[in-house]
DOLOLUM-622978 format. One record per atom (N, C-alpha, C, O, CB): residue in one letter; x, y, z. Coordinates in steps of 0.2 Angstrom, whole numbers, plus 5000, padded with zeros to 4 digits. Glycine has a CB too. Layout:
AXYZ ...
***
This chain:
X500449945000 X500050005000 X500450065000 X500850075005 X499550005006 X500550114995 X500750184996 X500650235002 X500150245005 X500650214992 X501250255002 X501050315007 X500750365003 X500750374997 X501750345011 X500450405009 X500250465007 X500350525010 X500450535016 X499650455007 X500350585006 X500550655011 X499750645017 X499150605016 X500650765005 X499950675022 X499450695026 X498850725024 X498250705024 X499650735030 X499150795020 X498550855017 X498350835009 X497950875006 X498950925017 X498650755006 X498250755001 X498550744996 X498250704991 X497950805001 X499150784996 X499550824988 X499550754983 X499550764977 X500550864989 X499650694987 X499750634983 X499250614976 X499350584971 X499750584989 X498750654978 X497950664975 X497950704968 X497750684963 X497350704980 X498450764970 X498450804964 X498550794959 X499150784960 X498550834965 X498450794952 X498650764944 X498750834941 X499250844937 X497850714939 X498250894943 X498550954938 X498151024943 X497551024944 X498250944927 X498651074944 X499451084943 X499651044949 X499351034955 X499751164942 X500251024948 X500650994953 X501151054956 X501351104955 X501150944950 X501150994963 X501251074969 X500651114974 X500751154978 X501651134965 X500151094972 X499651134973 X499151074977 X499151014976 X499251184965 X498951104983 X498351064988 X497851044984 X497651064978 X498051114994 X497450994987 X497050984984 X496451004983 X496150974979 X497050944985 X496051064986 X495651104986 X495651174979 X495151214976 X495651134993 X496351174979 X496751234974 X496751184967 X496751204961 X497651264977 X496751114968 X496851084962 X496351094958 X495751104960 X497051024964 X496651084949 X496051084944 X495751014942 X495351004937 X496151134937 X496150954946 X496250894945 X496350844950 X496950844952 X496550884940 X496050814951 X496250754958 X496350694956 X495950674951 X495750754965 X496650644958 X496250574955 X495950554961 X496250554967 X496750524953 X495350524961 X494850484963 X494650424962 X494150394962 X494550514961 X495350394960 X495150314962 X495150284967 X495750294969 X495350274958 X494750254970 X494650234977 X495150174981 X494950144986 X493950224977 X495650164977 X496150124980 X496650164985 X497150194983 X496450084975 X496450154991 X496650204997 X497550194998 X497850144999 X496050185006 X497650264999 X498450265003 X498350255010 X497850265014 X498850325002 X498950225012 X499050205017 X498850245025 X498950225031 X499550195016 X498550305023 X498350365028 X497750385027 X497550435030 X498750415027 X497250345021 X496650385020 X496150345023 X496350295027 X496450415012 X495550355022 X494950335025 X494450335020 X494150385018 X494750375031 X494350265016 X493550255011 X493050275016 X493050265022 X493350165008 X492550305010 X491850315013 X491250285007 X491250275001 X491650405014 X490950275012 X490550235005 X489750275007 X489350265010 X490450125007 X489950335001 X489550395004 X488850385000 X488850354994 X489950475003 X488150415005 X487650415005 X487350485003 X486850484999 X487650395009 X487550535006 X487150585004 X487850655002 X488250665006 X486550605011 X487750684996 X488150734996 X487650804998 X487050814996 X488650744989 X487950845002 X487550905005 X488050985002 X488451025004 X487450885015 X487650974997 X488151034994 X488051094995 X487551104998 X488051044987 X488551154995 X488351214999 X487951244994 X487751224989 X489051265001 X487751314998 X487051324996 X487151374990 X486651374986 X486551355002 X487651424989 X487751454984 X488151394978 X488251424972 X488051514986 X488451334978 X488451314974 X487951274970 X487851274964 X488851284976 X487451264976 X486851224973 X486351264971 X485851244968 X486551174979 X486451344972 X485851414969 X485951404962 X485551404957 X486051514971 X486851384962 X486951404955 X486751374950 X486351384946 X487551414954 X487051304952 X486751244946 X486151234945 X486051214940 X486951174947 X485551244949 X485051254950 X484651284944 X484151274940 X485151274956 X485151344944 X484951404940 X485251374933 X485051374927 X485251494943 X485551354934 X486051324928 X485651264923 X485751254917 X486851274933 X485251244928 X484751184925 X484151194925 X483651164922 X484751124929 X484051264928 X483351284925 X482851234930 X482251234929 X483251274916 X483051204935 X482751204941 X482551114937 X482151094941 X482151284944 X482751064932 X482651034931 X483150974936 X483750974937 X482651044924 X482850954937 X483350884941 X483750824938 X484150784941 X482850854945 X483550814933 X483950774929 X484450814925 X484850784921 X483550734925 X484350864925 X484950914924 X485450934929 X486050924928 X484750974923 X485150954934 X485550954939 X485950894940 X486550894940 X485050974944 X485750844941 X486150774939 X486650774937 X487150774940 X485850734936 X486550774930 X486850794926 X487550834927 X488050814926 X486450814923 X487250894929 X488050944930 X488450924934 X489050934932 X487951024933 X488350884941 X488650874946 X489050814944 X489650804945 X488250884952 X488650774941 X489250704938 X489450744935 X489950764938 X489050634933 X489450774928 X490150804924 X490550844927 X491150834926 X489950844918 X490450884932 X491150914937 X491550854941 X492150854941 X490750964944 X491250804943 X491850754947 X492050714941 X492550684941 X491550674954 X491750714934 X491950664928 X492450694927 X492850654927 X491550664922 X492650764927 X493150814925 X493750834928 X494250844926 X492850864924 X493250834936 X493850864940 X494150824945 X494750844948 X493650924942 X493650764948 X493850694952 X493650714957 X493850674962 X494550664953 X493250784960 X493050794965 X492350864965 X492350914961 X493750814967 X491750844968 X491350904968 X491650974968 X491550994974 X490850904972 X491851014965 X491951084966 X491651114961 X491851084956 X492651114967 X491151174960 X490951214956 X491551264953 X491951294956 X490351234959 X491351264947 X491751304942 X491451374943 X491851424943 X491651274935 X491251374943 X490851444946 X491051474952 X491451524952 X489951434947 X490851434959 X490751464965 X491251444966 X491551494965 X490151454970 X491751404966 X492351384968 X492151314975 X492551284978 X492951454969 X491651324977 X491451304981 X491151214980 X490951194975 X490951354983 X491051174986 X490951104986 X490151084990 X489551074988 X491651074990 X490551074997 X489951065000 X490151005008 X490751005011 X489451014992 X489750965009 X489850895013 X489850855013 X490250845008 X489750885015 X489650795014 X489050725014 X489350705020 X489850715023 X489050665008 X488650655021 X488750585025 X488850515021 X488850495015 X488050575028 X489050485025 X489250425024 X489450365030 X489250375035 X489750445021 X489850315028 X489850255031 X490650225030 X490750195025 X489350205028 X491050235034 X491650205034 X491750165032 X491650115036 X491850185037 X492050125025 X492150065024 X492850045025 X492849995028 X492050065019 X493450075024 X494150055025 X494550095027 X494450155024 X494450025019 X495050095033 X495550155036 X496250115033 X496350055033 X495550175046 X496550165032 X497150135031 X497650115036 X497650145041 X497450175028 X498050065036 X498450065041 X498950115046 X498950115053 X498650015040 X499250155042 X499450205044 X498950245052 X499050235058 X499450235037 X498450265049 X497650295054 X497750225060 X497650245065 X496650305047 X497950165059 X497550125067 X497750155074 X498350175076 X497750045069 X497350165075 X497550195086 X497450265084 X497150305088 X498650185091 X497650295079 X497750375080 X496950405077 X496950465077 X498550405074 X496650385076 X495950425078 X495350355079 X495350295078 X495650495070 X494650405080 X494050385085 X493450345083 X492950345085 X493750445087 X493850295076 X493450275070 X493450205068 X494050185067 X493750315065 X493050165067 X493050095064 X492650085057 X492350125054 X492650045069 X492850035057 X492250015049 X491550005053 X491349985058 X492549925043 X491250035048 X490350045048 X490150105054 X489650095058 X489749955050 X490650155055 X490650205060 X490250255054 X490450255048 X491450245063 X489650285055 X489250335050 X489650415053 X489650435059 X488150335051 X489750435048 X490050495050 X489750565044 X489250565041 X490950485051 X490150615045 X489850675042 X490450695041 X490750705046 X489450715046 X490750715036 X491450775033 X491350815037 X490850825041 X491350815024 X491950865037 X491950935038 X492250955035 X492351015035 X492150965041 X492450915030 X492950965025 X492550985018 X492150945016 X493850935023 X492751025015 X492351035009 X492450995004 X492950965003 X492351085006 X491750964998 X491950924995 X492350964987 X492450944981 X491250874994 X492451004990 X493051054985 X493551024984 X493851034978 X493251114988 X493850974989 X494550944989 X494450864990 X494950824990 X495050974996 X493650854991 X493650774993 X493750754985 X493550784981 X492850734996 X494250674986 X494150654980 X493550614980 X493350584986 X494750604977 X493150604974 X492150594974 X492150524969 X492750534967 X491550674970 X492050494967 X491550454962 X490850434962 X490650374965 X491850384961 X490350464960 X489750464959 X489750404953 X490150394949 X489450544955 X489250344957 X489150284953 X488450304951 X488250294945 X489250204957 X487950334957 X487350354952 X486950394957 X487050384963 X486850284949 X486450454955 X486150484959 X485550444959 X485250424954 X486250544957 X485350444963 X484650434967 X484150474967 X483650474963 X484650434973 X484250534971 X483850564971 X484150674973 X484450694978 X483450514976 X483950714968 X483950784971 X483550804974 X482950794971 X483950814968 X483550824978 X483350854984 X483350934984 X483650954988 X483650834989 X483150954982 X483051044980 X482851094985 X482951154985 X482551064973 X482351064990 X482251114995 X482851114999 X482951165003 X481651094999 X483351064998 X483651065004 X484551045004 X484851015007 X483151015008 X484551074997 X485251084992 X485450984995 X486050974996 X486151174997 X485250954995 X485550864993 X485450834989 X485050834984 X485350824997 X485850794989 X485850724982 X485950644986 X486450624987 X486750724977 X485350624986 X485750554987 X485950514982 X485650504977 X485450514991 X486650484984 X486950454978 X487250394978 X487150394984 X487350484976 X487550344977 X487650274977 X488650294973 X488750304967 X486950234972 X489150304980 X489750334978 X490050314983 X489850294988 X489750394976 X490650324982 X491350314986 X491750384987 X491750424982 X491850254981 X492050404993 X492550454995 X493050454998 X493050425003 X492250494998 X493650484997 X494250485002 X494250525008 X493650515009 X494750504999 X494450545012 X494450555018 X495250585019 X495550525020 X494150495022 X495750635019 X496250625021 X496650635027 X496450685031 X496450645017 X497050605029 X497250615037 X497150675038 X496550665040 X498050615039 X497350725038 X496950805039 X496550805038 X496350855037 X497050865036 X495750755038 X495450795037 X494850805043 X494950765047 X495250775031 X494450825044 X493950835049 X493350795049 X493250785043 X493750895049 X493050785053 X492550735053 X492250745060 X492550775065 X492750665050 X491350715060 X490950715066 X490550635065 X490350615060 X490350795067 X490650595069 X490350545071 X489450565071 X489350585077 X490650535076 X489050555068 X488350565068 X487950545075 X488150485077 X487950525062 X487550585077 X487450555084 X486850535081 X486650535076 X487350595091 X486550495088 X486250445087 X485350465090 X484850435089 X486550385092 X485450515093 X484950545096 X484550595091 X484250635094 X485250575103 X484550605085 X484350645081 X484450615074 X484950585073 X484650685082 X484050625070 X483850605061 X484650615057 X484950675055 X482850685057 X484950555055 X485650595050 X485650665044 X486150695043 X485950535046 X484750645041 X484850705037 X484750775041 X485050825040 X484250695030 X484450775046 X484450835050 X485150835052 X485350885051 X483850845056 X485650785056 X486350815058 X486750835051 X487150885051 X486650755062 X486650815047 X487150845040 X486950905039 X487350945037 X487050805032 X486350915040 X485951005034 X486551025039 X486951065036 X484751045035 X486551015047 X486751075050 X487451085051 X487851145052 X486451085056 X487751015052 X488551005052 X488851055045 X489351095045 X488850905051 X488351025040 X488651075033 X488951135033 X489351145029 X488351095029 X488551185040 X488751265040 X488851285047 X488651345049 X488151305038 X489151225052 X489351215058 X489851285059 X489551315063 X489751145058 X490351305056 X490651365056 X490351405058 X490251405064 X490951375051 X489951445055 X489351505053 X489251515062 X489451555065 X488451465048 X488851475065 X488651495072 X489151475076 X489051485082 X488051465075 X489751455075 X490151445080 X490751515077 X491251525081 X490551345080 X490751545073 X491051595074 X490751655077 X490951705080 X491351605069 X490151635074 X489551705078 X489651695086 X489651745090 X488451675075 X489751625088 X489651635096 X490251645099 X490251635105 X489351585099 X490851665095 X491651695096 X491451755096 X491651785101 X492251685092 X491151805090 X491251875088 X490651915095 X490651975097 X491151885078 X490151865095 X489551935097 X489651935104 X489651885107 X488751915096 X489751985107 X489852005113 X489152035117 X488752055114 X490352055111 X488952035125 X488452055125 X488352145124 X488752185125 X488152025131 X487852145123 X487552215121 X487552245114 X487252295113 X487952275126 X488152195108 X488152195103 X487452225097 X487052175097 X488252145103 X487352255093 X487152245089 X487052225081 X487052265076 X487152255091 X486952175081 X487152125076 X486552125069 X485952115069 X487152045081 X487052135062 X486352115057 X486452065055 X487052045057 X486152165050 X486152025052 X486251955049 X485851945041 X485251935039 X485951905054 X486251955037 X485951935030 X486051875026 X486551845023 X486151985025 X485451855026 X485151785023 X485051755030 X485151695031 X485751745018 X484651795036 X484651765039 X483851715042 X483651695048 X485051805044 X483551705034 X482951655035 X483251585032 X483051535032 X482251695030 X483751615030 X484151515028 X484351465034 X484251465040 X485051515024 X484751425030 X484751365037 X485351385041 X485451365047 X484851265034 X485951425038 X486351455044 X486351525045 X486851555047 X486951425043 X485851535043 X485451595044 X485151615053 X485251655058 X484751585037 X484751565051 X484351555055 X484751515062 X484551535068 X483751515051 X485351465062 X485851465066 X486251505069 X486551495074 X486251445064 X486251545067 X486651625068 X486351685070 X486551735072 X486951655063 X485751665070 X485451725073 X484951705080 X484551735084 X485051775066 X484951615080 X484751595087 X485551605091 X485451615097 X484251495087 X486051595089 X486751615093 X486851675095 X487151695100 X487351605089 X486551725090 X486751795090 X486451825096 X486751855100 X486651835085 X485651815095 X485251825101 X485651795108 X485751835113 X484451785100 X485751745108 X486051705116 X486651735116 X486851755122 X486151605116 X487051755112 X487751795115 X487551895114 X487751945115 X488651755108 X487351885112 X487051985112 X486551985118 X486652035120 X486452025104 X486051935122 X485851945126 X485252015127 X485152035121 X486451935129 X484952035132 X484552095134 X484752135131 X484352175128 X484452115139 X485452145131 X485552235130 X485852225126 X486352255126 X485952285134 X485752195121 X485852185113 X485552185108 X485052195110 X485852145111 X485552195103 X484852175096 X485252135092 X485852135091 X484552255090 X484752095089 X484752055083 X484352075077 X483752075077 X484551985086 X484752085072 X484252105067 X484352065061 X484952055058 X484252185066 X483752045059 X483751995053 X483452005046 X482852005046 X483351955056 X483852005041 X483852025032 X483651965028 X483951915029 X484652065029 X483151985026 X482951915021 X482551935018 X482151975020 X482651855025 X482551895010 X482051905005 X481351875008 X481151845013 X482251864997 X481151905004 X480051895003 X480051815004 X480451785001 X479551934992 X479551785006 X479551725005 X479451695012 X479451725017 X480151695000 X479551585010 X479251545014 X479651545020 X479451555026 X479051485012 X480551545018 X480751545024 X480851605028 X481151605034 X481351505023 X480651685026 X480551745029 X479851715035 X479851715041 X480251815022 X479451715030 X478851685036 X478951645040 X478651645046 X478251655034 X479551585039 X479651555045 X479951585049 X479851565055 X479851495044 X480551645048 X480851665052 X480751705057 X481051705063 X481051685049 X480051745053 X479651785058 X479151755065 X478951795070 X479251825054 X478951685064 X478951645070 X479351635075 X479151615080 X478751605069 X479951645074 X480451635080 X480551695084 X480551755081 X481151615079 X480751685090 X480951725092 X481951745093 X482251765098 X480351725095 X482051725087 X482951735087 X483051795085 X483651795085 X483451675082 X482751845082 X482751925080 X482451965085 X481951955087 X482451945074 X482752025087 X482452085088 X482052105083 X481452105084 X482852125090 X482252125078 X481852155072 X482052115066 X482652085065 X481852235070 X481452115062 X481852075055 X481552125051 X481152165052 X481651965053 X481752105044 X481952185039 X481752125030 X482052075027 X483152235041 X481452155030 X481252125021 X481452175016 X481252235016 X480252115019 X481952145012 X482252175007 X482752155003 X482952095005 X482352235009 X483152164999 X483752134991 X484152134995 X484352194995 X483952174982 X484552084999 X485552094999 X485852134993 X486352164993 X485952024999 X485652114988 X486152184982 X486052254982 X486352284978 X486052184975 X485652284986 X485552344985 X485752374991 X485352374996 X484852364983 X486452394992 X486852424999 X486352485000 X486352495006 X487752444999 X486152524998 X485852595001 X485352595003 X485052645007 X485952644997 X484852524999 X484352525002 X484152475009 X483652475012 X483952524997 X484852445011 X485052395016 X485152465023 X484852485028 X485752345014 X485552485020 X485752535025 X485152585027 X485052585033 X486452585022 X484652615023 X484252655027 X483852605029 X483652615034 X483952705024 X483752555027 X483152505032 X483252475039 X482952475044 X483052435029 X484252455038 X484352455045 X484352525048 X483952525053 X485052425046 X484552585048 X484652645049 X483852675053 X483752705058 X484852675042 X483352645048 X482552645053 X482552635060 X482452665065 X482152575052 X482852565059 X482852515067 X483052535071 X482852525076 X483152465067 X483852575069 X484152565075 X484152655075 X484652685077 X484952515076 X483752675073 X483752795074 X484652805071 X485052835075 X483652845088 X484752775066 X485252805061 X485852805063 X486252845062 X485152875059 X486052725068 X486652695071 X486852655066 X486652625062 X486452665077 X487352665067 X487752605062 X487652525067 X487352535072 X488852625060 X487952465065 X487952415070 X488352395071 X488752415067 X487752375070 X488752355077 X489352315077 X489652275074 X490252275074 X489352295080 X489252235072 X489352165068 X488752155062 X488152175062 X489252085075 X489152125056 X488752115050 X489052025048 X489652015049 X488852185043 X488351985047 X488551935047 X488351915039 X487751925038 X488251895053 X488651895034 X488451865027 X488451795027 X488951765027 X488751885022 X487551775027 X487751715026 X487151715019 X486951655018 X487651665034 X486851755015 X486951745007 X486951695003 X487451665006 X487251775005 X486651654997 X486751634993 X486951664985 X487051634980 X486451604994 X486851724985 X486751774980 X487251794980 X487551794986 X486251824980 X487851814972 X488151864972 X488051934973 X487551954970 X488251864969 X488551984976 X488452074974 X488152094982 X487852154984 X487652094966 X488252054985 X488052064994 X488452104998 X488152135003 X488151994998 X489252114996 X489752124999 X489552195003 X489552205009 X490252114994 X489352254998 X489152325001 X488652315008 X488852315014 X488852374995 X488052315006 X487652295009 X487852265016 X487452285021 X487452245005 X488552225017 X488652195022 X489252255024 X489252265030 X488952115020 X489452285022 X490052315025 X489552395026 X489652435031 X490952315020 X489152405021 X489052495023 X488652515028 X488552575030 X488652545017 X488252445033 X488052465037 X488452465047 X488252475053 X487352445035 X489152435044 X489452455049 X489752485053 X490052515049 X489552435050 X489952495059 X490152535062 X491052545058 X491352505054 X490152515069 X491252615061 X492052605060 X492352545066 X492152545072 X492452695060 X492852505064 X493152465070 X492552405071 X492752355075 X493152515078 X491952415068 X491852365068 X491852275064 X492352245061 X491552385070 X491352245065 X491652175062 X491052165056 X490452175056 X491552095069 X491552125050 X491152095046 X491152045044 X491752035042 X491052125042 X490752005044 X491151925043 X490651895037 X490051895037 X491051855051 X491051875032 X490751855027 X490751775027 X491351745025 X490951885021 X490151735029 X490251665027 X489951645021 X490051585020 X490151635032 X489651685018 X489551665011 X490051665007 X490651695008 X489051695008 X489851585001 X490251544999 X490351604991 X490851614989 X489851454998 X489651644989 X489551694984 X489951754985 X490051784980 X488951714983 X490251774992 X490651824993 X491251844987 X491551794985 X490851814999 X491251874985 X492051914981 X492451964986 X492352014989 X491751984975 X493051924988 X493351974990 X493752024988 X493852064992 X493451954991 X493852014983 X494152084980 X493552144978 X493852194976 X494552064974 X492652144978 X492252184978 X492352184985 X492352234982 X491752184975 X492452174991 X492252185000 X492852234999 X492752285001 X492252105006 X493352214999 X494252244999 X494152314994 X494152374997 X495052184995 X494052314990 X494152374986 X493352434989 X493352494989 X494152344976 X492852384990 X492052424993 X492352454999 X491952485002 X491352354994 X492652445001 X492752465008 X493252515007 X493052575010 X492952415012 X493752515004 X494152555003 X493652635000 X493652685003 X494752514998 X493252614994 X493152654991 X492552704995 X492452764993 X492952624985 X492352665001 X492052725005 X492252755011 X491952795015 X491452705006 X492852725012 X493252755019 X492852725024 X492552765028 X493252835019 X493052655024 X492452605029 X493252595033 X493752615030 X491852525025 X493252575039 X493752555043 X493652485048 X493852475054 X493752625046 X493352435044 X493052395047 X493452305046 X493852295042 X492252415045 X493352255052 X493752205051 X493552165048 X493052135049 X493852185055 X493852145043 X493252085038 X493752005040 X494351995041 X493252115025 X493151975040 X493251925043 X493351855037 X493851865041 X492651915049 X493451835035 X493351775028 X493051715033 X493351685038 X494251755023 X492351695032 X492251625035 X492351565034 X492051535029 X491651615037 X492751545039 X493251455039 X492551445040 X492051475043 X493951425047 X492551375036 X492051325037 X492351295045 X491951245047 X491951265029 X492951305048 X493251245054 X493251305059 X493651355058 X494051195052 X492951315065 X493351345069 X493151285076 X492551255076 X493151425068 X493751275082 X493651235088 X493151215087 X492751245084 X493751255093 X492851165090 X492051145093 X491451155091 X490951155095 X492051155097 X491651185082 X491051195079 X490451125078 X489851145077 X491451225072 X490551075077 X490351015076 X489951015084 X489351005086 X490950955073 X490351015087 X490051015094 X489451055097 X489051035101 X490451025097 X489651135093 X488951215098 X488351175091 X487751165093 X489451355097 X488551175085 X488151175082 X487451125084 X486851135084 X488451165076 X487851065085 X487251015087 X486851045094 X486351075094 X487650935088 X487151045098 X486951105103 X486451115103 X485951095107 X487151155102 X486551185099 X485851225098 X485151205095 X484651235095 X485951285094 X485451125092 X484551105090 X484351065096 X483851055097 X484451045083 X485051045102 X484551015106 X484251055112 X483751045116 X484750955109 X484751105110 X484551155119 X483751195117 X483451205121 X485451235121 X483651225109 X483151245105 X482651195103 X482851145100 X483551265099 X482151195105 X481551165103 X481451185097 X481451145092 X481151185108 X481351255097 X481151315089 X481351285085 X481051265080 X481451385088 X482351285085 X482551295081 X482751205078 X483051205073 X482951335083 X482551155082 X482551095080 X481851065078 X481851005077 X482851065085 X481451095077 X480551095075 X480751115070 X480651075065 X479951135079 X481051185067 X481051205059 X481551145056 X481351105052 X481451285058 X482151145058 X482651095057 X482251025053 X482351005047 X482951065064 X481750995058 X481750935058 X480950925052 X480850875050 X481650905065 X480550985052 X480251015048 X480451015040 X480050995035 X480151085051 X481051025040 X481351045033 X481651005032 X481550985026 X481751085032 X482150955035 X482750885033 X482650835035 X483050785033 X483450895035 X482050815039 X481950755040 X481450745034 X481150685034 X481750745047 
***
């Protein structure tokens, strides 16, 4: 059995020297190096601006959609969108660890677990899709995945439905950086925050902003707006386009008697969000973009161009004991595990 680097590189076919997430080519045949971990995967759970796009891409057809995502691992040996640059997650089922991995981590054959790493850099083979799942950006599919020593992973608990633990592990990051940055008395906007880590981040935001805080919540017209406005995870929530920064800014500007905010959270599936997210914050304050649609060089140059002075944050899909707060809040959350289980079970 070959060895393998830790982080992968062994995978890469073109260009060489480059990781596997940077790569435009991986190989993906499932005869494992001595350090990886087969999966004999079940559901891929794709991020949500990768899955807007193809979506849009297929004209909302599903055997289209099929379609695009096999020809990206046909091409590239791994799900990453050509567009979003973005991947995604899945679940799955341990089939084989390499010997290298025995004793050194928490894992056996037929352990069900969940990625953390994006499938931007998983090597993938799609043998057939089953089924698309469009409310709820999944695929189930009938396929095989590598796993490399670096890579991250959560053991699926047992006490909750696996397709509800995947939707939320997918954007595990999102509220575990929210519950690092928000401080009490904060206040906090959140855009896109009628989505599924939308709605994660602004049940965190409320619990770490606390009484003397506000939470305020940006979201288009529509079913998951109405669902949003039944919770109670916002101080105010606000209907209107993330592309239109000036008309974001006076709407928040309503709310709070012409205060700028502390913290701006993007969690978006749409391009052209970037202003929107930075013009309504303070100077010195925080902006974290965890959308996958973000541009960073419009956020860098948008900022510059209005003499904004603010911290922009780029959102790691990994930060400590993200796998851990996330599950968390569906159990400690009634609310927020009723919508959950509403939608992905």
């Amino acid at each position: 059995m070959q060895k393998g680097c830790p982080f992968g590189t062994h995978r890469v076919i073109e260009p060489k020297g480059v990781l596997p997430q940077t790569a435009l080519k991986i190989d993906n045949n499932m005869e494992i190096y001595d350090n990886e971990i087969l999966i004999d995967v079940k559901t891929l759970n794709v991020d949500s601006a990768s899955f807007t796009q193809i979506e849009n891409q297929a004209g909302g057809n599903e055997e289209k959609i099929a379609e695009i995502m096999k020809g990206i691992v046909a091409e590239k040996g791994k799900h990453q969108n050509p567009v979003t640059g973005s991947g995604g997650m899945l679940r799955g089922v341990v089939e084989k660890i390499g010997p290298a991995l025995e004793g050194k981590i928490d894992l056996k054959v037929g352990d069900k677990i969940a990625t953390l790493v994006s499938l931007s850099l998983t090597p993938l083979r799609i043998d057939k899709i089953l089924k698309v799942k469009k409310d709820i950006d999944q695929v189930d599919i009938e396929g095989k995945a590598i796993l490399f020593e670096s890579g991250i992973y959560a053991k699926l608990p047992e006490d909750m439905p696996e397709t509800l633990a995947l939707a939320a592990l997918d954007v595990a990051g999102a509220p575990a950086q929210t519950a690092k940055l928000v401080k009490p008395g904060d206040t906090v906007l959140i855009l896109g925050a009628a989505g599924k880590s939308g709605l994660l981040c602004c049940y965190e935001a409320k619990k770490r902003a606390g009484v003397t805080g506000k939470v305020i919540g940006f979201a288009r017209k529509g079913k998951s707006l109405d669902r949003l406005k039944k919770t109670s995870f916002c101080d105010v929530i606000i209907e209107g386009d993330a592309t239109q920064p000036v008309d974001v800014l006076n709407k928040v500007f309503e709310v709070t008697g012409d205060k700028f905010v502390d913290i701006a959270i993007n969690v978006v599936n749409i391009p052209n969000t970037e202003m929107s997210t930075i013009l309504p914050v303070r100077d010195g304050g925080i902006v974290y973009f965890f959308s996958m649609a973000t541009s960073f060089t419009r956020a860098a140059l948008g900022a510059e161009g209005i003499g904004k002075d603010v911290n922009m944050i780029i959102g790691n899909g990994y930060t400590k004991g993200h796998a851990e707060i996330t599950l968390q809040e569906l159990k400690e959350s009634k609310e927020l595990r009723d919508i959950f289980q509403e939608l992905y079970v």
